[in-house]
N, C-alpha and C positions, 0 to 999 in steps of 0.2 A: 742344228748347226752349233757348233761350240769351238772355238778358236784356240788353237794348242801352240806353244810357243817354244818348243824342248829344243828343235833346230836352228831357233837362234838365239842359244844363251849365252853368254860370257861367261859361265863359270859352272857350268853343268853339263856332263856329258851324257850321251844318251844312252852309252851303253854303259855307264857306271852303276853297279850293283849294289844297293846300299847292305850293309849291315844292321843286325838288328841295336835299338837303340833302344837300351834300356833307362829306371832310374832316372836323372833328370832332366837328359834332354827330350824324354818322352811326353813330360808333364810340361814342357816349353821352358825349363831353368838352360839354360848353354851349360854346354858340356865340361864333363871337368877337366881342367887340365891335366896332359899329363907328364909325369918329369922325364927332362930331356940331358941336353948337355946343364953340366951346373952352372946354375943361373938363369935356367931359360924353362919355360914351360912348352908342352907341346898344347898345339890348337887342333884338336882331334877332329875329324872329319875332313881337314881341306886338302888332304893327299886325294886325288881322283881315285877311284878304282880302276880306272882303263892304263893307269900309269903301272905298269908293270914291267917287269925288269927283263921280262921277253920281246914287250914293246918297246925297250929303250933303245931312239935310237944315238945316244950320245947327250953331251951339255947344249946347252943355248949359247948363243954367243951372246960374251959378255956386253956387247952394245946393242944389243935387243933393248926396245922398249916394252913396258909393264905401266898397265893402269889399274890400280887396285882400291879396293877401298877395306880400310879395317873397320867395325860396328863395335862399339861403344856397349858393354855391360850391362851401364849405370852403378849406381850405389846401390841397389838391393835386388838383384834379379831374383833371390828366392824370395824376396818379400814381395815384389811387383806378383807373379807368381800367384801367391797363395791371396795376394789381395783380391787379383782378377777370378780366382774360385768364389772367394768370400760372397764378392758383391752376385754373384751368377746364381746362386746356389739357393733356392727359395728355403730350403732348411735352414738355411745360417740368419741367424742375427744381423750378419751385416747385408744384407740381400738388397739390392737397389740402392745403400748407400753411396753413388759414381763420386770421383772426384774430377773435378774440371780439369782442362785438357793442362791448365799451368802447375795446378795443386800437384797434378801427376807427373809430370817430369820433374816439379821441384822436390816429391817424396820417393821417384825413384829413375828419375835419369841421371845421367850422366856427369856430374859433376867439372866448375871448372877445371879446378887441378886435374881431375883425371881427362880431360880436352888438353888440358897444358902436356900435362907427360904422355901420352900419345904424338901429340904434336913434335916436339919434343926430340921424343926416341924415334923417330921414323926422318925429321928432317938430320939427324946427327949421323945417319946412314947413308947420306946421299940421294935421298929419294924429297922430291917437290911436292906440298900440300898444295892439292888444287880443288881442295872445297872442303869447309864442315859444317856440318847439321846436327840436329839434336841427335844423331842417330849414327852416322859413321864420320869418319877421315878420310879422305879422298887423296889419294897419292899418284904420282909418276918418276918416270925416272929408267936407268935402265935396268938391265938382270943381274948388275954385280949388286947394284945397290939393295936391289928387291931380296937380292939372296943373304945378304950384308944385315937386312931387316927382319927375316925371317928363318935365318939360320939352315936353310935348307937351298938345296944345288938345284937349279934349274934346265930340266930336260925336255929334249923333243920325243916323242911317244907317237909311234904310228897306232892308230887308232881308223879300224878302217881300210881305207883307199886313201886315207890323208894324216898328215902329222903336224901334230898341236904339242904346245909347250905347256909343261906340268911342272911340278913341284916332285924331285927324285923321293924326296923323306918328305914327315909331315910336320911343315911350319911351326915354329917355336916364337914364343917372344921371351925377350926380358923379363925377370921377376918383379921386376920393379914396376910392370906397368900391366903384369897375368891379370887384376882385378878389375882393370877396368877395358878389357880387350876382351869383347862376346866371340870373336870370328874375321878372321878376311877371306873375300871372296875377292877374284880378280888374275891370282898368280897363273892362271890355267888360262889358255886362249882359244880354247874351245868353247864354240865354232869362231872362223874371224869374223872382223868387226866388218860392216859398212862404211860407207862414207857418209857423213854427218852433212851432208850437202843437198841431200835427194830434195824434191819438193813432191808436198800429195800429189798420186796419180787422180785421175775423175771417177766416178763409181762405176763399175765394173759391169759387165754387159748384160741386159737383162735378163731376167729369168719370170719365165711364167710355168704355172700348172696349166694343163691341159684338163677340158671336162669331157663327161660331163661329171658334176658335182652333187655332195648332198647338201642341204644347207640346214641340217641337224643330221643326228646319224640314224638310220635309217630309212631317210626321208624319200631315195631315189635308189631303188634296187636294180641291180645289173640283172633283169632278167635275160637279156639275149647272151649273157655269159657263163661258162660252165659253173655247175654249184662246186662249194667249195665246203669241207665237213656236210656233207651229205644237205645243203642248201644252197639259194641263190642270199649272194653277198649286196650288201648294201656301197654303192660309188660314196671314195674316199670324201670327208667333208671340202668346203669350197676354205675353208678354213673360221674355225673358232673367232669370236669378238669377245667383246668388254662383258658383255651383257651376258652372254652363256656363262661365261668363267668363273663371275662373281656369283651367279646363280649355284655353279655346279660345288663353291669352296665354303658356300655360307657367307657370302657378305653382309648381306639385310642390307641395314641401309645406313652403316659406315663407307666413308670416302678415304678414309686417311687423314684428316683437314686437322694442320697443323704439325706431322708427321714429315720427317726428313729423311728421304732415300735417296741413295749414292749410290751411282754407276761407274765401276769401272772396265775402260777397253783399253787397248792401245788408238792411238789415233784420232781422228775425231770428223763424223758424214760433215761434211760442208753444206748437205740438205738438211739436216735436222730438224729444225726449227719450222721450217716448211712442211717437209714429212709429215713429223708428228700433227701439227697442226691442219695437214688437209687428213689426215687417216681418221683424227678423231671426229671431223665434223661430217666424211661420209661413212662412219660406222655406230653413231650412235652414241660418242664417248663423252661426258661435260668437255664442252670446251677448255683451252689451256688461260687460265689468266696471267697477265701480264706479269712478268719474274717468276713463273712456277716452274717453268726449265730455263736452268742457268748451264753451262759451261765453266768447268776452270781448267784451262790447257796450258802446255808448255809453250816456254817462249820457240822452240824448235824443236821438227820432229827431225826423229834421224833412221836409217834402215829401213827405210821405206818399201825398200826391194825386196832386202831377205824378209821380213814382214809380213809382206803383201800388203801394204796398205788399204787396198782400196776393200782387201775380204774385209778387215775390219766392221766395215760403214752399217754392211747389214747386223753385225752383233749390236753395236752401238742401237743402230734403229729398233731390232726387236726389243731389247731392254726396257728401252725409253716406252716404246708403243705399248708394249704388254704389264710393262710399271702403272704404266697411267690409266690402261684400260682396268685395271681389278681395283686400284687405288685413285681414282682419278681428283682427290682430293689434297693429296701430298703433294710436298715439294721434291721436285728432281732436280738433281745435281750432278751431271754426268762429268767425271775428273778423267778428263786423257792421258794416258802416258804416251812420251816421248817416242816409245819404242813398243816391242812386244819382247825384250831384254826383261831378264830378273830386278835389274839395277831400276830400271827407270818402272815397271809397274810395282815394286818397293815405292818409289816416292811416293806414286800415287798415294797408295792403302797410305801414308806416312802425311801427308796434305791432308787426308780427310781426317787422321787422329789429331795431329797437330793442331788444328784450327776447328776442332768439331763440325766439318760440315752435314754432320750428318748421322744418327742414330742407327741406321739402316744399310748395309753395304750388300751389294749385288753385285755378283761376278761370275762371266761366263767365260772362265780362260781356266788353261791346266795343261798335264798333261801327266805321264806317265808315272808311278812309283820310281823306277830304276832311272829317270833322269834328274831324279833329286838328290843333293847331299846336304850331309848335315850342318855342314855351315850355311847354306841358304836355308833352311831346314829353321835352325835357331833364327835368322835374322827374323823372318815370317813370321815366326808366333812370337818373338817379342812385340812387332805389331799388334797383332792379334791382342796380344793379353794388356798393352797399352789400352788399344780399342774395349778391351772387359771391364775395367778399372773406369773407364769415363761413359761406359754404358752404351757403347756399339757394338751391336754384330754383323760379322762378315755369314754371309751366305757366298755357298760355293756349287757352281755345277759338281755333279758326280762322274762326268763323262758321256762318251757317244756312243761305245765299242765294247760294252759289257766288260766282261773279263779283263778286255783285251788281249786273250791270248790268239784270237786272228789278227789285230792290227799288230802287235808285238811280238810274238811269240811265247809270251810269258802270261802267266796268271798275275794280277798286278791289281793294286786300286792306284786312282790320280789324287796325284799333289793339283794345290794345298788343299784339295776335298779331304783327303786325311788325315789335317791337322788336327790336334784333339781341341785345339780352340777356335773351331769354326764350324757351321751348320753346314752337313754337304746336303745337297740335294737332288736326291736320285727322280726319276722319271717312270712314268706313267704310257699309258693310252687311254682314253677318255671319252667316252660313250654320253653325250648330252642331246636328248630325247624333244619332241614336241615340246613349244613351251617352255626350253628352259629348263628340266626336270632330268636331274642326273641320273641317271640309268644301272654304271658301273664303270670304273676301271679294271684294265690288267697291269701287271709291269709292261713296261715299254720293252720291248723286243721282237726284232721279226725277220720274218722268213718271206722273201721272193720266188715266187713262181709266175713266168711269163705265159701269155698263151701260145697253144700251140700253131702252128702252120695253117692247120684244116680251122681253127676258132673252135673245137670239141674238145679242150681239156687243155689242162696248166701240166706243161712241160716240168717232171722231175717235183710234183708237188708233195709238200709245201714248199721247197726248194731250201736254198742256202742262206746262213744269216749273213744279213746285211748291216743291223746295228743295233745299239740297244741302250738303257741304262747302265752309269757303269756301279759299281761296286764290288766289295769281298773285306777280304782281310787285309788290315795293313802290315807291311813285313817290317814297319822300321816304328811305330808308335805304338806302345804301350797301352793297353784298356784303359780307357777315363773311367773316372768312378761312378757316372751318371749312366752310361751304358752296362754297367755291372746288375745284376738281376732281371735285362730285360732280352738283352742280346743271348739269343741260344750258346750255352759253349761250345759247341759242336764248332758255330760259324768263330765264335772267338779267342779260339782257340786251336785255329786252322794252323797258325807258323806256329804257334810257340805257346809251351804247357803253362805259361801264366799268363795269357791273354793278350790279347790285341785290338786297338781299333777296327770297326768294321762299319763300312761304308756302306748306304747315307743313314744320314738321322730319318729326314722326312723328305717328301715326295708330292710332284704337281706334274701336269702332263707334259709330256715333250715329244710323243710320236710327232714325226714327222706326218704321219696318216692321219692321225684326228690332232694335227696341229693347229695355229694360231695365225690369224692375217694379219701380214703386215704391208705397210705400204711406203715405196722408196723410190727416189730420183736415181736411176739408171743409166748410164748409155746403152742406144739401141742399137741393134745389129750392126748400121751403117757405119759406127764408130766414132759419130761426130754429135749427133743430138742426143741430148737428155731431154725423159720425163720421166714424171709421176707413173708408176704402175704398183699391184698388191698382188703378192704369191703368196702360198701357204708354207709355213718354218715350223721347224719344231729344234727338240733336240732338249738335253737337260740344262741349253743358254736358255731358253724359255723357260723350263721348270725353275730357276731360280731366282729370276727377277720377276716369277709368279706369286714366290712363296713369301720372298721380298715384300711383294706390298700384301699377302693377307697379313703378313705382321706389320705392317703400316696401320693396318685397320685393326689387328689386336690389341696395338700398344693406342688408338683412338678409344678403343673399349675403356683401357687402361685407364683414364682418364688424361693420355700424353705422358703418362710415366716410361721411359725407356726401359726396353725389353732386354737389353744389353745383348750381351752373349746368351742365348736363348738354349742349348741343350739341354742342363739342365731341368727348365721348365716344362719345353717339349716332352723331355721323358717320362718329366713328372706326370702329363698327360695320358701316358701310355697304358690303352686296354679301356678306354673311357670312350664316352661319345663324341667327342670332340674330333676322331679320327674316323676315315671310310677304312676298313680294314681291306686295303686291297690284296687279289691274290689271281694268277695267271688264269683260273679260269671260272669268272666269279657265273657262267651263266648252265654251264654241267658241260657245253659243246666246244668244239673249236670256233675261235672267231678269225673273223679276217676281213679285212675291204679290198674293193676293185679300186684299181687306179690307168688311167690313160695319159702318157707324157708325151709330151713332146721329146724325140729322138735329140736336137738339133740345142732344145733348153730354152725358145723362145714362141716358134709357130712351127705348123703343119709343115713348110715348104720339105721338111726334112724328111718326113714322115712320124708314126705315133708308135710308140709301145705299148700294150696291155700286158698289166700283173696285176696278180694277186700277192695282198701281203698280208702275213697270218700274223696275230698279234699276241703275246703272252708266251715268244718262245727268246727270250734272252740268255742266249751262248749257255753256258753253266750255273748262271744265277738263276733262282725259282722266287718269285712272289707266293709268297706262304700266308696263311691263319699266323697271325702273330708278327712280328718283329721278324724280317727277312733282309737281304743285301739288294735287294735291287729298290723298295722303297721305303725302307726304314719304319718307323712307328705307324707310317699309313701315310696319306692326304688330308688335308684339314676338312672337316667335315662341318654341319649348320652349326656347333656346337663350340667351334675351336674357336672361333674370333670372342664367343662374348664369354668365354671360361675366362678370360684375362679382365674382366669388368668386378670377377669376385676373388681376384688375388689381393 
């Protein structure tokens, strides 16, 4: 399961095409400005792409309201920049030198004066400052003012079955103030807003697996079920613990202890705390001690609806549950955003730079390539490269839908796993034998086949894909240089004759079929009582807050030296033993597991379904010998946590 947020963004459209982005907003510097009317800069990217002049359908009325925010430069975006390489880069001199979360906005945020003349030039427009942060200006007002501020005519653009207001040209500011203005995001009101009034719904109706179950893989074979690659298949795991995981990634006998991991979701389980703390002590996990999961939430959630709030609860729980079972000696810190909006999981990643909570950042949200633009594009990796500078890294799921060219239509990798300054992390399937004793992975990808009528054969087998790992090439960011010699150029080289990011780095399991138990307060069928129940999840929200704490336990090797932004190092690993070279068919035959569900998603009443799901067939990506897009360098293997004990 992995939580996508593209349909409720304020400032991203879903069907907006990026261009490719070369030069320096590829490397995270903000784009250059370009010249406009004299005196004015233009702010490249914040024209949509769906805003076309087919889809125009006229001005905005000039008393439209507009809530926007401009982001703030600072004083040395190419210096911040090439700092955050410096300190990442274990070849550089300056490698692990971080500076504190103040050194680093006093050497490269924002200056007053450049707060004063932002300030400034936007309230002498007629537009209301209604917040600033180290990071942007918060504004309102209506669309003469906004257009009065930004030099461009504001339209409504059918888009769809529905019509949202755009920017007709692309936003200019003043010269006077081009140096310290990265972007605004806001002028577009695509999708609308909620009402800021909602309150959490309760958690969402239960869901169980149906068995029966293996409880390692192999352990219970479907023999009364047809063979499947010319044998009988083994019943889907009841789901993975602490104790397999850390077995199957190398942990030995690091905990994390002392080690600070940060969760981000939208929202926030109102069970948490209970959850976690009954999961760990009926699966085997060290108990939680007293402050080792904290919260830092918003004073108010909002969009609860368009949201979904209550999906949330279970990202948040496996995060926390699966942080703690491979790491169970770290501190958790799970920081909720307001929303599942660009704007409010900005603050978040921006609260955990700001105040250091945390060395380690885990994130199971994203979504599409084509619903990113380059102004939220740039805010993101000024995070990002903030967090490199003070010695944080973001890990990022890779996605759920491979290619995604069945869930979109398009060949696509997900933002922000394709940022060049953050760890994506593709997914697995995960083979953990008698014992404890890792067996093999494939990439995560698969194919459904149900049984037939008569129970003598899988209908259309292997059947259709249903989901997978995501990765590929990225269409809008430029090849990092750490990926340079290791990435085939075939793959990176897929859009564009001088290379491109290509998605993940590194890789942990996320089949949903040999996934991870969690365990979560529910409401039951009846719709009115909650309890405690444990399903089996996967997805690459798991593989991330997996990979999350083996580096909890690396940077424990480390001796607590932060791992910061870790690519680099990771690649620096690459071909070594430190990785399982995974690849879709590490055992000569096809694999696959039996599975039995429940119809209905809780009991029998409904009736059950049987399928078979073959494993190692993700859409167009292929888990290869080497560096592949479905799981980057490999899986951290016995070797990878204590390689960081001789850095």
């Amino acid at each position: 399961m992995r939580s996508r947020r593209a349909a409720l963004r304020t400032s991203v459209s879903l069907a907006a095409t990026l261009p490719l982005l070369t030069g320096a907003l590829a490397i995270g510097i903000p784009a250059a400005h370009a010249a406009d009317a004299p005196g004015r800069d233009r702010l490249a990217g914040t024209k949509p792409a769906w805003a076309t002049a087919r889809a125009d359908k006229g001005a905005t009325s000039d008393s439209a309201r507009v809530s926007a925010r401009v982001y703030l430069a600072g004083r040395d975006a190419a210096g911040l920049a090439a700092y955050a390489k410096a300190v990442s880069d274990p070849a550089s001199a300056s490698y692990g030198k971080y500076l504190s979360a103040d050194r680093a906005q006093a050497r490269f945020g924002a200056t007053k004066a450049q707060v004063a003349a932002v300030k400034s030039w936007l309230r002498a427009t007629g537009l209301k400052v209604t917040g600033v942060t180290q990071h942007y200006v918060a504004v309102s007002g209506d669309v003469a003012a906004a257009e009065k501020a930004f030099g461009t005519q504001l339209h409504d653009f059918a888009k769809g079955a529905r019509t949202y207001r755009a920017p007709a040209t692309t936003p200019s500011v003043p010269d006077a103030v081009k140096d310290a203005v990265l972007t605004v995001t806001g002028l577009d009101d695509a999708p609308h807003l909620a009402s800021h009034r909602d309150q959490l719904p309760p958690p969402e109706t239960v869901f169980r697996n149906a068995g029966p179950f293996s409880t390692y893989h192999g352990s219970n074979v479907a023999k009364t079920l047809p063979d499947a690659y010319g044998t009988k298949v083994p019943y889907a795991v009841k789901g993975y613990t602490g104790k397999q995981l850390r077995a199957a990634y190398g942990a030995g006998k690091r905990t994390g202890k002392g080690v600070r991991i940060a969760i981000t979701d939208a929202y926030a389980s109102p069970t948490i705390a209970f959850d976690a703390g009954t999961y760990a002590k009926r699966n085997g996990d060290a108990a939680w001690s007293t402050g080792q999961l904290r919260q830092v939430l918003p004073a108010k959630y909002t969009r609860t609806k368009e949201c979904s709030a209550a999906g949330w609860y279970g990202e948040e729980t496996l995060d926390v549950e699966s942080a703690h079972a491979v790491a169970p000696g770290a501190q958790i810190t799970y920081v909720g955003a307001a929303s599942c909006y660009d704007e409010d999981l900005l603050d978040s990643l921006s609260k955990i730079v700001d105040n250091h909570l945390a060395d380690i950042v885990s994130n199971s949200w994203g979504e599409t390539e084509d619903a990113q633009t380059p102004d939220l594009a740039a805010a993101y990796d000024q995070v990002f490269q903030f967090g490199a500078v003070e010695g944080i890294g973001f890990y990022y799921s890779s996605g759920d839908d491979g290619d995604e060219v069945a869930a979109s239509g398009t060949k696509q990798t997900d933002i922000p796993a394709s940022s060049a300054w953050v760890t994506a992390v593709g997914g697995t399937s995960l083979a953990v034998g008698k014992g404890e004793k890792y067996l093999w992975e494939t990439g995560w990808g698969t194919q459904k086949a149900t049984l037939a009528a008569d129970g003598r054969s899988w209908t259309g087998f292997p059947g259709a894909f249903t989901s997978g790992a995501g990765g590929g090439t990225s269409r809008t960011v430029a090849e990092p240089y750490y990926q340079q010699g290791v990435v085939p150029p075939a793959l990176a080289k897929a859009n564009s004759a001088d290379g491109n990011r290509v998605v993940p780095d590194i890789a942990a399991i996320a089949d949903p079929n040999t996934g991870f138990l969690v365990g979560q307060t529910q409401t039951l069928p009846d719709g009115r009582t909650q309890a405690y129940d444990e399903y089996r999840l996967g997805g690459t929200s798991l593989a991330a807050p997996v990979v999350a704490a083996v580096q909890a336990l690396a940077q424990e090797a480390a001796g607590g030296k932060p791992l910061g932004f870790a690519n680099p190092a990771i690649y620096a690993r690459y071909g070594s033993k430190a990785y399982h070279d995974v690849t879709d068919n590490p055992t000569g035959s096809g694999l696959a597991v039996a599975r039995v569900d429940f119809v209905n998603g809780y009991d029998a009443t409904g009736g059950l379904s049987t399928s078979v799901r073959s494993l190692g067939k993700d859409s167009s990506l292929n888990a290869v010998k080497g560096y592949d897009d479905v799981t980057g360098v490999g899986t951290p293997a016995g070797g990878y946590v204590e390689s960081y004990s001789r850095r």
